[in-house]
LOKEPA-51894 format. One record per residue: x, y, z negated of N, C-alpha, C, CB in turn. Coordinates in steps of 0.02 Angstrom, whole numbers, plus 50000, padded with zeros to 5 digits. Glycine has a CB too. Example, Ala and Ser with C-alpha at 12.3 -4.5 7.8 and 13.67 -1.06 7.14 Angstrom:
<sites>
506604971649610506154977549610506604983549610505654977649548506424988849646506844994749643506455000249606507044997049714
</sites>
This chain:
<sites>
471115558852361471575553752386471225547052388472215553452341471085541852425470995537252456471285530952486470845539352481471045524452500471585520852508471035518152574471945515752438471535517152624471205510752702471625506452695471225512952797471315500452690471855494852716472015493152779471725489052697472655490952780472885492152840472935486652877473435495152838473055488252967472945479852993473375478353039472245477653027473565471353031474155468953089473935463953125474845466253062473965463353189473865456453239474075453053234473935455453291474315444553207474515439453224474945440753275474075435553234475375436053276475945433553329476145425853314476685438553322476495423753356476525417553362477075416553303476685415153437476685410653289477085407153190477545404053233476525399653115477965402153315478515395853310479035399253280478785391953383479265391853242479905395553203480015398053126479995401453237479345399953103479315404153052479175396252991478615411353066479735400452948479815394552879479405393152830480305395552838478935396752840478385399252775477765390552811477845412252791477805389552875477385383552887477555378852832477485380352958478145378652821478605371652801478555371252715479575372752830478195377652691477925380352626477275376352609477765388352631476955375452686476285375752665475745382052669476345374052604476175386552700475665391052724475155392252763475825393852737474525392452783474295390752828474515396352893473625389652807474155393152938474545396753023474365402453008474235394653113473625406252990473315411953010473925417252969472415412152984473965415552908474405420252865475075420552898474485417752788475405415252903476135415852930476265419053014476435407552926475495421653034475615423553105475735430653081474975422153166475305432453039475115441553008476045441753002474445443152893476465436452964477105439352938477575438753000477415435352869477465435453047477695432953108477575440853131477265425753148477125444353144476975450253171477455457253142476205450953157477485456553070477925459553030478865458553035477635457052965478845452953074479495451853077479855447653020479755457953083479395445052970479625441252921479235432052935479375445952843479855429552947479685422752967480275419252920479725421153059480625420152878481125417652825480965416152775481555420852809480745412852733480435415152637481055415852575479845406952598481015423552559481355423852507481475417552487481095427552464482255416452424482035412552367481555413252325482405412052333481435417452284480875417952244480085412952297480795428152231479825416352347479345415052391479585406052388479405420352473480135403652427480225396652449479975393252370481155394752481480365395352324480215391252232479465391452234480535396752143479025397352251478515396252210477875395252236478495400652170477895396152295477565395552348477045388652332478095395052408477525385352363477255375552334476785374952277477985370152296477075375252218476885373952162476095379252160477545375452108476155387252183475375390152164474865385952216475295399952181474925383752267474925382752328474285375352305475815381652368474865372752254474445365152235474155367952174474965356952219474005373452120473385376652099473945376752029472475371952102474445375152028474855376351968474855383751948475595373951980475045383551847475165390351856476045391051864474815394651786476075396751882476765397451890476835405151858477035396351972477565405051817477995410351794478475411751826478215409751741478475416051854479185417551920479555424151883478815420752026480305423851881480575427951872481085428951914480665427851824481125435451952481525438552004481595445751968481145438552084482175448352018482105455652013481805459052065482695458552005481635466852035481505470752091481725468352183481885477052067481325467952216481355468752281481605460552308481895475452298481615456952267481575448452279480905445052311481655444752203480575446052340480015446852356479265443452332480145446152408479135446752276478745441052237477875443952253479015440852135477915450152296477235449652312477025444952380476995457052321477185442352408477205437552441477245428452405477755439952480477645430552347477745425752330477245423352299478195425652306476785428052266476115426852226475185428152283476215434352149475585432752324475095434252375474595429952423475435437352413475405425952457475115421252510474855413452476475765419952570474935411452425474525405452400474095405952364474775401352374473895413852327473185414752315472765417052372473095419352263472835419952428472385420452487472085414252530472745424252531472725410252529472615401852572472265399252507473505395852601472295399052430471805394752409471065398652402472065391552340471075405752404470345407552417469885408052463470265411652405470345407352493469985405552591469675397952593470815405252670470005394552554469555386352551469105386352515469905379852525469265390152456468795391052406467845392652446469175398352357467495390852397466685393452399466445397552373466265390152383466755400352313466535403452284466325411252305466875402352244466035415552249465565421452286465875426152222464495420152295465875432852229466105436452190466665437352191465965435552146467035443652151467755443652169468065438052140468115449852146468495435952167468765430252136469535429952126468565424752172469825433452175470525434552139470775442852103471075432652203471095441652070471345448952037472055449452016470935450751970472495454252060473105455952042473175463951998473495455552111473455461851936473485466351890474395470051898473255461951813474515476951907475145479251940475155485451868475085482452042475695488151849475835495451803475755501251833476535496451776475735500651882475835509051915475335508451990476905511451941474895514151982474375519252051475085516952121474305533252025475445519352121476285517352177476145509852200477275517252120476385507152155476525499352153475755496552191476675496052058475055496552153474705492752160474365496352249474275491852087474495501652267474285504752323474975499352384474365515452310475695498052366476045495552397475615485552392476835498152363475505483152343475485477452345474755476952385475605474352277474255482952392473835481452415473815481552508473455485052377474225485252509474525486752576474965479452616475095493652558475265477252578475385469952607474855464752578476175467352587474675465552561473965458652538473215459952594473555460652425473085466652628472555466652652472565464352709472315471452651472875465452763473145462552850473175455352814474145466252898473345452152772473325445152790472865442552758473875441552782472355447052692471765444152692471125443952738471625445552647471395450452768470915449352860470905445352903471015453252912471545442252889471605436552950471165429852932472475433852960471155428452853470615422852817469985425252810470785420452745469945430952862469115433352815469075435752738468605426252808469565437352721469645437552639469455446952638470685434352602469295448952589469055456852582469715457252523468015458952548470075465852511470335469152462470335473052471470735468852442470085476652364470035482252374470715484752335469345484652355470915489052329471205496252262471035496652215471115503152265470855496352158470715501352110471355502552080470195499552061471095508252052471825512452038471545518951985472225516252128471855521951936471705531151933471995533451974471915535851872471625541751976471735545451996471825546152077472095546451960471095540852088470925541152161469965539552153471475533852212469605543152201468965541352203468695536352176468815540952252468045535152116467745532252103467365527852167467495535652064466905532452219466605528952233466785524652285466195531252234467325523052333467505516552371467605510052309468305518152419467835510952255467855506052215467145504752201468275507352158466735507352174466095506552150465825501352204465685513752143465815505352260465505502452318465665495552346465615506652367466455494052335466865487052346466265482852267468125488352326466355482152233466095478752190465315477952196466315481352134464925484452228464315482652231464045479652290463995487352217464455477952352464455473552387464855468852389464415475252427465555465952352465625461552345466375462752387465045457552358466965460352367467595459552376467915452952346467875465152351468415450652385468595443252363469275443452318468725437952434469915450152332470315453252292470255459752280470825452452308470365459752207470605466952184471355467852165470205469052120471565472752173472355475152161472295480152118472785477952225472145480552059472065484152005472635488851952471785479651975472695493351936473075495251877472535494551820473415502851883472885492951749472425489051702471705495551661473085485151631472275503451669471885506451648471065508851684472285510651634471155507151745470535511851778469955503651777470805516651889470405497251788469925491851798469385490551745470305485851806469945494151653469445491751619468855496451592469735488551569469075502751641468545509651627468075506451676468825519251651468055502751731467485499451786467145492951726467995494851880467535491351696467275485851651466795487451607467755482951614466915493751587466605497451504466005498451560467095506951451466015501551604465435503951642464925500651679465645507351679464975494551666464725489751679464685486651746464285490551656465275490851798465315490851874465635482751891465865497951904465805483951856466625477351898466485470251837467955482451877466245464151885466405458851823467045453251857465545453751798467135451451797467635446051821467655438051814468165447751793466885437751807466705429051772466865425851835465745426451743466925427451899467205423751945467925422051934467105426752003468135424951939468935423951951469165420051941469335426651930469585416851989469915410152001470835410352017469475406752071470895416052025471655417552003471795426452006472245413052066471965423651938472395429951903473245431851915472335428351824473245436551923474025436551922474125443251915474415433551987474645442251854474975449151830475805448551853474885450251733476015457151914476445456851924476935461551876476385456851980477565462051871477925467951844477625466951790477885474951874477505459951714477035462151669477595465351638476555457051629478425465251620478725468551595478725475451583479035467151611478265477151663478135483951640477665486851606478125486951676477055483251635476655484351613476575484551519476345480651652477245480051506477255479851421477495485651387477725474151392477975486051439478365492351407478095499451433479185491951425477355499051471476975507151468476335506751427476725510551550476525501251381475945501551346475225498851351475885506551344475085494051419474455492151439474415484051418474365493751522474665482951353474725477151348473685474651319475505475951287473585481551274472895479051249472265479351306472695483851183472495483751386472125481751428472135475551465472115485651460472905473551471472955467651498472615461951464473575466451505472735462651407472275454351361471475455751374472395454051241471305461951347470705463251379470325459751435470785468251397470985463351481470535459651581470705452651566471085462551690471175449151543471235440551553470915439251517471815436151546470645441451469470005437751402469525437251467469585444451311469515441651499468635441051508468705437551577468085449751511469455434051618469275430451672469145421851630469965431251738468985416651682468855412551657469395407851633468465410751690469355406051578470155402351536470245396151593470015397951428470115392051629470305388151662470755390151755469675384551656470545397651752470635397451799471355397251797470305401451829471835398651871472535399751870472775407951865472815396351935473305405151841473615410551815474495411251844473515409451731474485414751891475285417451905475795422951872475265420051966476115423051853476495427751805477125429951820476585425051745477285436051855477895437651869478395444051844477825437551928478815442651842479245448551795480005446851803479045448251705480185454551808481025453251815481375452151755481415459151846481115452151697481395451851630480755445051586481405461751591480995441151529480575439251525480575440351428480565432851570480305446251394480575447951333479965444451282480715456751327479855446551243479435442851193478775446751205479735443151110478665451251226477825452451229477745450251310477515462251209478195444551342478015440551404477755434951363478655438551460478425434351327478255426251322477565423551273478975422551287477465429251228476775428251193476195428751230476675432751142476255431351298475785431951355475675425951376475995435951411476165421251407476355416351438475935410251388477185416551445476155409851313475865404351286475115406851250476405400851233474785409751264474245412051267473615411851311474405416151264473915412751351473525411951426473605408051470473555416451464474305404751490474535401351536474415393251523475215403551544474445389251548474195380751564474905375851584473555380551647475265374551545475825369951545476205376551631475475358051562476385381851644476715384251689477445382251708476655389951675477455381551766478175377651797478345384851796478235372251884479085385551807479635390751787480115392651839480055388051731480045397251872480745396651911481035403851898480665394652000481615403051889482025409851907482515407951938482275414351854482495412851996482925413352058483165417852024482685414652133483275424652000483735429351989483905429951921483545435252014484425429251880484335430351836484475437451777484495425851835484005436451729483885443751706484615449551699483515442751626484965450051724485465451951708485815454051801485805445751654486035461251798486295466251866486745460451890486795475051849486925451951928487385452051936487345451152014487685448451895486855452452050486715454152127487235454552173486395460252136487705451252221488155451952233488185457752305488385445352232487735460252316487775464452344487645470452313487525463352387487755472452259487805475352226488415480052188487545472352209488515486952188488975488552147488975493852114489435488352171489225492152053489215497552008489635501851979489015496151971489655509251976490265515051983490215517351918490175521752042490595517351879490445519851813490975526251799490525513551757490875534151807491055539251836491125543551758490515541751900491755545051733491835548651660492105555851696492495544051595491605561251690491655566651728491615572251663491045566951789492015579051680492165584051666491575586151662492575586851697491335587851604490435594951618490465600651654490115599751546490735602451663490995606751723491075604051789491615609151711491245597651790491105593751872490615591951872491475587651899490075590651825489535586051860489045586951894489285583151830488865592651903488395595451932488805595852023488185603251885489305595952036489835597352093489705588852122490825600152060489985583952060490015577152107488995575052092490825568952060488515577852084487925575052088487745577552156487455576652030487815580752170487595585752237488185582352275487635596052228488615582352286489115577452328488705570752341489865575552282488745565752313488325558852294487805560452329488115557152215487355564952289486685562652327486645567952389485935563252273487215571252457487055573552505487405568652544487165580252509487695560952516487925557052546487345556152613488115551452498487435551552661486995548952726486635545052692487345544952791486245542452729485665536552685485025539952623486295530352627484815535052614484105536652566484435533352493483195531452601484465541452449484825540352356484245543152324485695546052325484055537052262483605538252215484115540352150483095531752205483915545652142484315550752067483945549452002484235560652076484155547451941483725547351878483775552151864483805543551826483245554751821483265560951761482955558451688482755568151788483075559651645482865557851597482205561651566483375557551562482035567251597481495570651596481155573251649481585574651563480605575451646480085577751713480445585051710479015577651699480645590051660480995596551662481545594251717481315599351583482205590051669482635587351699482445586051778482775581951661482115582551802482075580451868481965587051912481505574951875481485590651883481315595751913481945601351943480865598351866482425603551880483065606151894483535603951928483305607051852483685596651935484135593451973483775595352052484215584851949483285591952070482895593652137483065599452174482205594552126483065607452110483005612452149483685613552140482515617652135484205611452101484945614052112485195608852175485475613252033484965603652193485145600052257484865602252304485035593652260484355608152303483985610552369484525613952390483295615152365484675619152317484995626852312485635623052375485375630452205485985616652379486705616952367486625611452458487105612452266486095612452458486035609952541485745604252548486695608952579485585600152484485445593752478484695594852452485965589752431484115589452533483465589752530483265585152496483165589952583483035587052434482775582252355482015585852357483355584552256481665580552314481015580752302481085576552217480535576652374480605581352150480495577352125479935571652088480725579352111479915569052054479385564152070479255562351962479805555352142478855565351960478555561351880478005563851853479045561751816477725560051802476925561351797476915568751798476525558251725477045573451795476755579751779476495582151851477305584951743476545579551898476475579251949475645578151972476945575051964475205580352011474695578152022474595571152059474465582752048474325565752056474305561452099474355561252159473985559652095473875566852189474175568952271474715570452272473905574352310475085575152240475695576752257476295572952237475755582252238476295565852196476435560952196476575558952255476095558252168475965555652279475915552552344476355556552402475115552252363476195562752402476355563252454477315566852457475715567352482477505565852398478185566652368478465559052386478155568652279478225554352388478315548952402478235543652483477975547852356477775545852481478005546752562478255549452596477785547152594478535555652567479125558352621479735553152619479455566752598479715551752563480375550252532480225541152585480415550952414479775536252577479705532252602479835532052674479275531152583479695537652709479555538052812480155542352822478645543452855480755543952762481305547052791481405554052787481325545652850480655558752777480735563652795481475568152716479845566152811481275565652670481405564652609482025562052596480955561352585482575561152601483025556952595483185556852521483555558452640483105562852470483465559552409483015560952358484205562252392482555557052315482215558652286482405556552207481705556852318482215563052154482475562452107481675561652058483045568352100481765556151991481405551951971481525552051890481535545952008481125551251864481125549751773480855541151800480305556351702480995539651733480885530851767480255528151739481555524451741479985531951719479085530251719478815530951796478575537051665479165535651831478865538451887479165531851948479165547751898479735528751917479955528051981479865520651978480685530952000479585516051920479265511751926478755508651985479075512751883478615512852005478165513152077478515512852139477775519852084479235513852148479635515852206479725509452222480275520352198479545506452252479725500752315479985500052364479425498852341480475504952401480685506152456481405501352465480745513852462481365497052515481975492852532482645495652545481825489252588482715502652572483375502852588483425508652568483615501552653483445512652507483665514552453484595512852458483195510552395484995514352466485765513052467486095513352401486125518052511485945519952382486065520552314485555525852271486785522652311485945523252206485675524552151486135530252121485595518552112485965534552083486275540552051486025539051990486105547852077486495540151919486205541151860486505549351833486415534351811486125552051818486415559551812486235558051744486065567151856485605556851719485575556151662485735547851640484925559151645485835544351583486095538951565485485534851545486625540051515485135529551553484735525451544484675525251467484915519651579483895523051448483965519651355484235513351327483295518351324484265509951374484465506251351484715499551418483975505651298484815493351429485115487951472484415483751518485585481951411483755486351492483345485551521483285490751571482905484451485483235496351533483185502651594483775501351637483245511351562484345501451628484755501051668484665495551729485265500451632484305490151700484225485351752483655487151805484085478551718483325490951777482515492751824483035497151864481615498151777483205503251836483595508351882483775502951965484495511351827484365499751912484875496051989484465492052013485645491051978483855489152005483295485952038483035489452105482735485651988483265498552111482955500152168483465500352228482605506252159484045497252234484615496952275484525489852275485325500152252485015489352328485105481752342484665476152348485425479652302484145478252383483485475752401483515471252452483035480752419483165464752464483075462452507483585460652524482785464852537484225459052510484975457252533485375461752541485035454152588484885467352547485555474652572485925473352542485525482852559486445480652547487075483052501486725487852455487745487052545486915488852408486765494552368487365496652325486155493052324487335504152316487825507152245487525508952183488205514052258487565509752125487415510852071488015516452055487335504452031488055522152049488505526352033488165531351952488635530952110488495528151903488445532551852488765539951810488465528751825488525545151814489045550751815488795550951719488855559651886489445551551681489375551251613489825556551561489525544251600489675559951534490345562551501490355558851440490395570651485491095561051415491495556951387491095553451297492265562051385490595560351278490305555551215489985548951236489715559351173489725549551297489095543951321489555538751323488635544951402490005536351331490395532151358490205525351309491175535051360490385525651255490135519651213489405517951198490415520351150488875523351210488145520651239488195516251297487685526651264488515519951325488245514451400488615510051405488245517051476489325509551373489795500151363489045496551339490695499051268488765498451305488435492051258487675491051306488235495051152487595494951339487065493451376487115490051439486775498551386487535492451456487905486851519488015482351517488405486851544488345479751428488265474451410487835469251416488315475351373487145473151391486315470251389486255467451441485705475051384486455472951491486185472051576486725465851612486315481351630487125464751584487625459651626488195462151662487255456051679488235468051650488565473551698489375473951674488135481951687490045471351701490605473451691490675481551711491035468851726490855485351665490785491451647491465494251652490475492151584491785494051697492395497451701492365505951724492795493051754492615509851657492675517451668493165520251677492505520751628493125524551732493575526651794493315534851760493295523351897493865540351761493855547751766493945549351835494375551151723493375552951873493445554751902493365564251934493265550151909493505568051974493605573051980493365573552053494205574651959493135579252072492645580052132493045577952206492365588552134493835580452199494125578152258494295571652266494635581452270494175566652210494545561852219494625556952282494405559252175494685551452268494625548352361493795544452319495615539352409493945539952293493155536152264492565538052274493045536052198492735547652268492125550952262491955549152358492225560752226492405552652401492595551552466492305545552498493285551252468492485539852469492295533052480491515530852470492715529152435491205536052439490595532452423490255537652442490465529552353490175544452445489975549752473489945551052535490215553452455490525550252547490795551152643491235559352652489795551952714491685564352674491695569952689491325572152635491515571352751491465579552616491245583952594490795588452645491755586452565490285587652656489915593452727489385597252691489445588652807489425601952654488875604752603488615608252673489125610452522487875606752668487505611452733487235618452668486545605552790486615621452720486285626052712486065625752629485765625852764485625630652610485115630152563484865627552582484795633852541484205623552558483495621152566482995628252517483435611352525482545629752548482045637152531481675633852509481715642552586481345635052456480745633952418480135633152464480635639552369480095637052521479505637152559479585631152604479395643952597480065630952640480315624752684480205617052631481315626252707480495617152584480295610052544479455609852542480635609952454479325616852512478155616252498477925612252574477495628652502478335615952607477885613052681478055607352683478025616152757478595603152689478695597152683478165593952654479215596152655478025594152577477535590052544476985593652523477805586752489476805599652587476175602452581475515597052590476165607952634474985597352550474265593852582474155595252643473625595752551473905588352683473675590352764473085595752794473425583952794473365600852812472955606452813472175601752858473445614152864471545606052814470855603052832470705607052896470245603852771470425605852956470255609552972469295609453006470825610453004469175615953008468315613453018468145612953078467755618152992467545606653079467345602753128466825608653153467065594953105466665609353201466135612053246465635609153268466325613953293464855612353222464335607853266463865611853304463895602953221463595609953342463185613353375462525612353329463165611253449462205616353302461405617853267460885620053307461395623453215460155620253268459765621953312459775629753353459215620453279460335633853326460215639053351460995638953428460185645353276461105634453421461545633553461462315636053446461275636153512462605635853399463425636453363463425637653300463885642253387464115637553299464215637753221464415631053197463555639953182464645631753114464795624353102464545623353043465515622053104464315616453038463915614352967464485618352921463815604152947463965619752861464435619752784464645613652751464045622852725465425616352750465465607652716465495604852771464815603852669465665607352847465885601652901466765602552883465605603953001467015596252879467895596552875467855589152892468395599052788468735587752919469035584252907469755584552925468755580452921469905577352907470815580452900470955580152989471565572952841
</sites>
């Protein structure tokens, strides 16, 4: 598995608000081309301030758009910049995530002449090797593989002139906190530093006064579900119904991300929503990285409509129009709950949050909803009801989905071999392929 960055043509910036930021033309044409000429809040707050070399702490939620928001004023100040070596570095929690942030950061570091690479696990050593031994101006890193390039003496970072750690909340809570101090020990203490996170808990804020340089502050969203396009179903179901209204829910229309609380769990839900007509895929580490990926891009290009997730796994899911959310299993706690409803209601959409619970859970999840900001009103519901109706649509249970029909879906792209002509005139090299 492999990463190309990808490329977009300019179009004409009239009109587009991101000038009025301070963006320069070349970048705001790349988003002009994309169809984004508006700047989030998050983007409009913070824009300015990285822009004039400040550090900034931005807190948004999921899908507020803060890779842009951190993106486009470290590219416009490295494009003025002189310097040689890599010089900027975005630090992300998840192989998903940092392959997405690299995917919008490369088309508009092409447009400045700017180079980015990937690094990531559980993708080829040597395009990374090779980016560093000729020289790249960003890296988009996850913390574990950057500081195995570090130990190895491949990758340095005495250049670097802005750092920025996104999602560090997550990154705290999967444990990469002793790689993260690691990679910022070894960039240079003066340089800038951007810091973004939808939560801001105490292994942020000991981050923040550690590393960071008097940082201006903005939060546009605050830590707590109260998104007004947003809504949340809190569903006290019969054990005997729930398996009836989960498969209802998620064969609703639209693209539904399902929790599981385990990679087993996810796995069983998937194939009892195949069994029951509803095309699920599931998604968590036990999974190979390719088949990650490519579990994930179904689910991203549509083919995929309902993909079911443990929330280590789904930390990575970035997809804007996600409608709703399913909790089959019940979150740990008012943080999880907030990441969960972080993948609905994106970008202004609408989103649902529908929680299916039986009746012990009920006072777990009052108090976590609590955490989360969430008025928690519990409704009993039963498979015919109208609610279910209302948020589902009709009852239309189709076909099975076949075990073989889903493999092919997120089968690897069959290789097939190239033909060369040799000195004896046919045949094909060994080891001639491609996809």
């Amino acid at each position: 598995m492999d990463w190309t960055a990808p490329t977009v043509e300019a179009a004409s910036v009239e009109g587009s608000g991101f000038l009025g930021l301070g963006v320069p033309e070349k970048l705001a044409g790349v988003l002009a081309a994309l169809d984004i000429t508006e700047p989030f809040p998050i983007q409009a707050a913070t824009i300015p301030d990285a822009l004039a070399g400040r550090d900034v702490l931005g807190r948004g939620r999921t899908g507020s758009g803060k890779t842009l928001g951190f993106g486009l004023p470290m590219l416009a100040r490295l494009a003025e910049s002189k310097g040689r070596g890599t010089r900027g570095i975005v630090l992300v929690p998840t192989r998903e995530l940092a392959m997405q942030v690299a995917d919008v950061l490369a088309p508009l570091a092409k447009a400045t002449g700017l180079s980015v690479q990937l690094v990531a696990g559980g993708m080829p050593y040597g395009p990374q090797l090779r980016a560093f031994e000729r020289g790249v101006d960003v890296v988009v890193a996850t913390p574990g593989r950057l500081v195995d390039l570090l130990d190895q003496g491949a990758a340095s970072l005495a250049n670097i002139e802005i750092t920025v750690l996104d999602e560090a909340d997550h990154m705290a809570d999967l444990g990469f906190w002793p790689a993260v101090t690691r990679i910022v020990d070894e960039t240079p203490a003066e340089g800038q530093r951007l810091l973004f996170s939808a939560t801001l808990d105490d292994a942020v804020d000991k981050l923040v006064k550690r590393y960071m340089h008097d940082p201006v502050h903005h939060e546009v969203d605050p830590g707590q579900a109260s998104v007004s396009t947003m809504r949340h179903e809190f569903w006290l179901v019969a054990p005997h119904h729930k398996n009836d209204l989960s498969n209802r829910v998620a064969g609703r229309p639209g693209r539904t991300l399902v929790f599981a609380r385990t990679q087993q769990g996810a796995d069983r839900i998937a194939v009892r929503l195949r069994e029951s007509g509803v095309l699920a895929g599931a998604l968590h580490g036990g999974l190979t990285q390719g088949a990650r990926a490519r579990v994930l891009n179904a689910f991203k290009d549509g083919r995929l409509p309902v993909l079911v997730a443990t929330d280590v796994a789904a930390r990575g899911i970035h997809v804007d129009d996600v409608s709703l959310v399913l909790q089959v299993d019940p979150p740990a706690n008012g943080k999880d709950y907030l990441h969960r409803a972080g993948r609905t209601a994106r970008a202004g959409e609408d989103g649902v949050v529908v929680s299916l619970l039986l009746r012990h859970q009920r006072r777990q999840v009052a108090m976590l909803a609590q955490q989360a900001g969430v008025k928690a009103e519990f409704v009993t519901v039963e498979p015919d009801d109208e609610i279910v109706t209302e948020i589902a649509g009709p009852d239309t249970a189709g076909q099975p989905i076949s075990e073989e029909e889903y493999a092919a879906l997120v089968a690897p792209p069959v290789l097939q071999r190239r033909p060369r002509t040799g000195p004896r005139g046919g045949g094909a090299r060994k080891g001639g392929w491609r996809r």
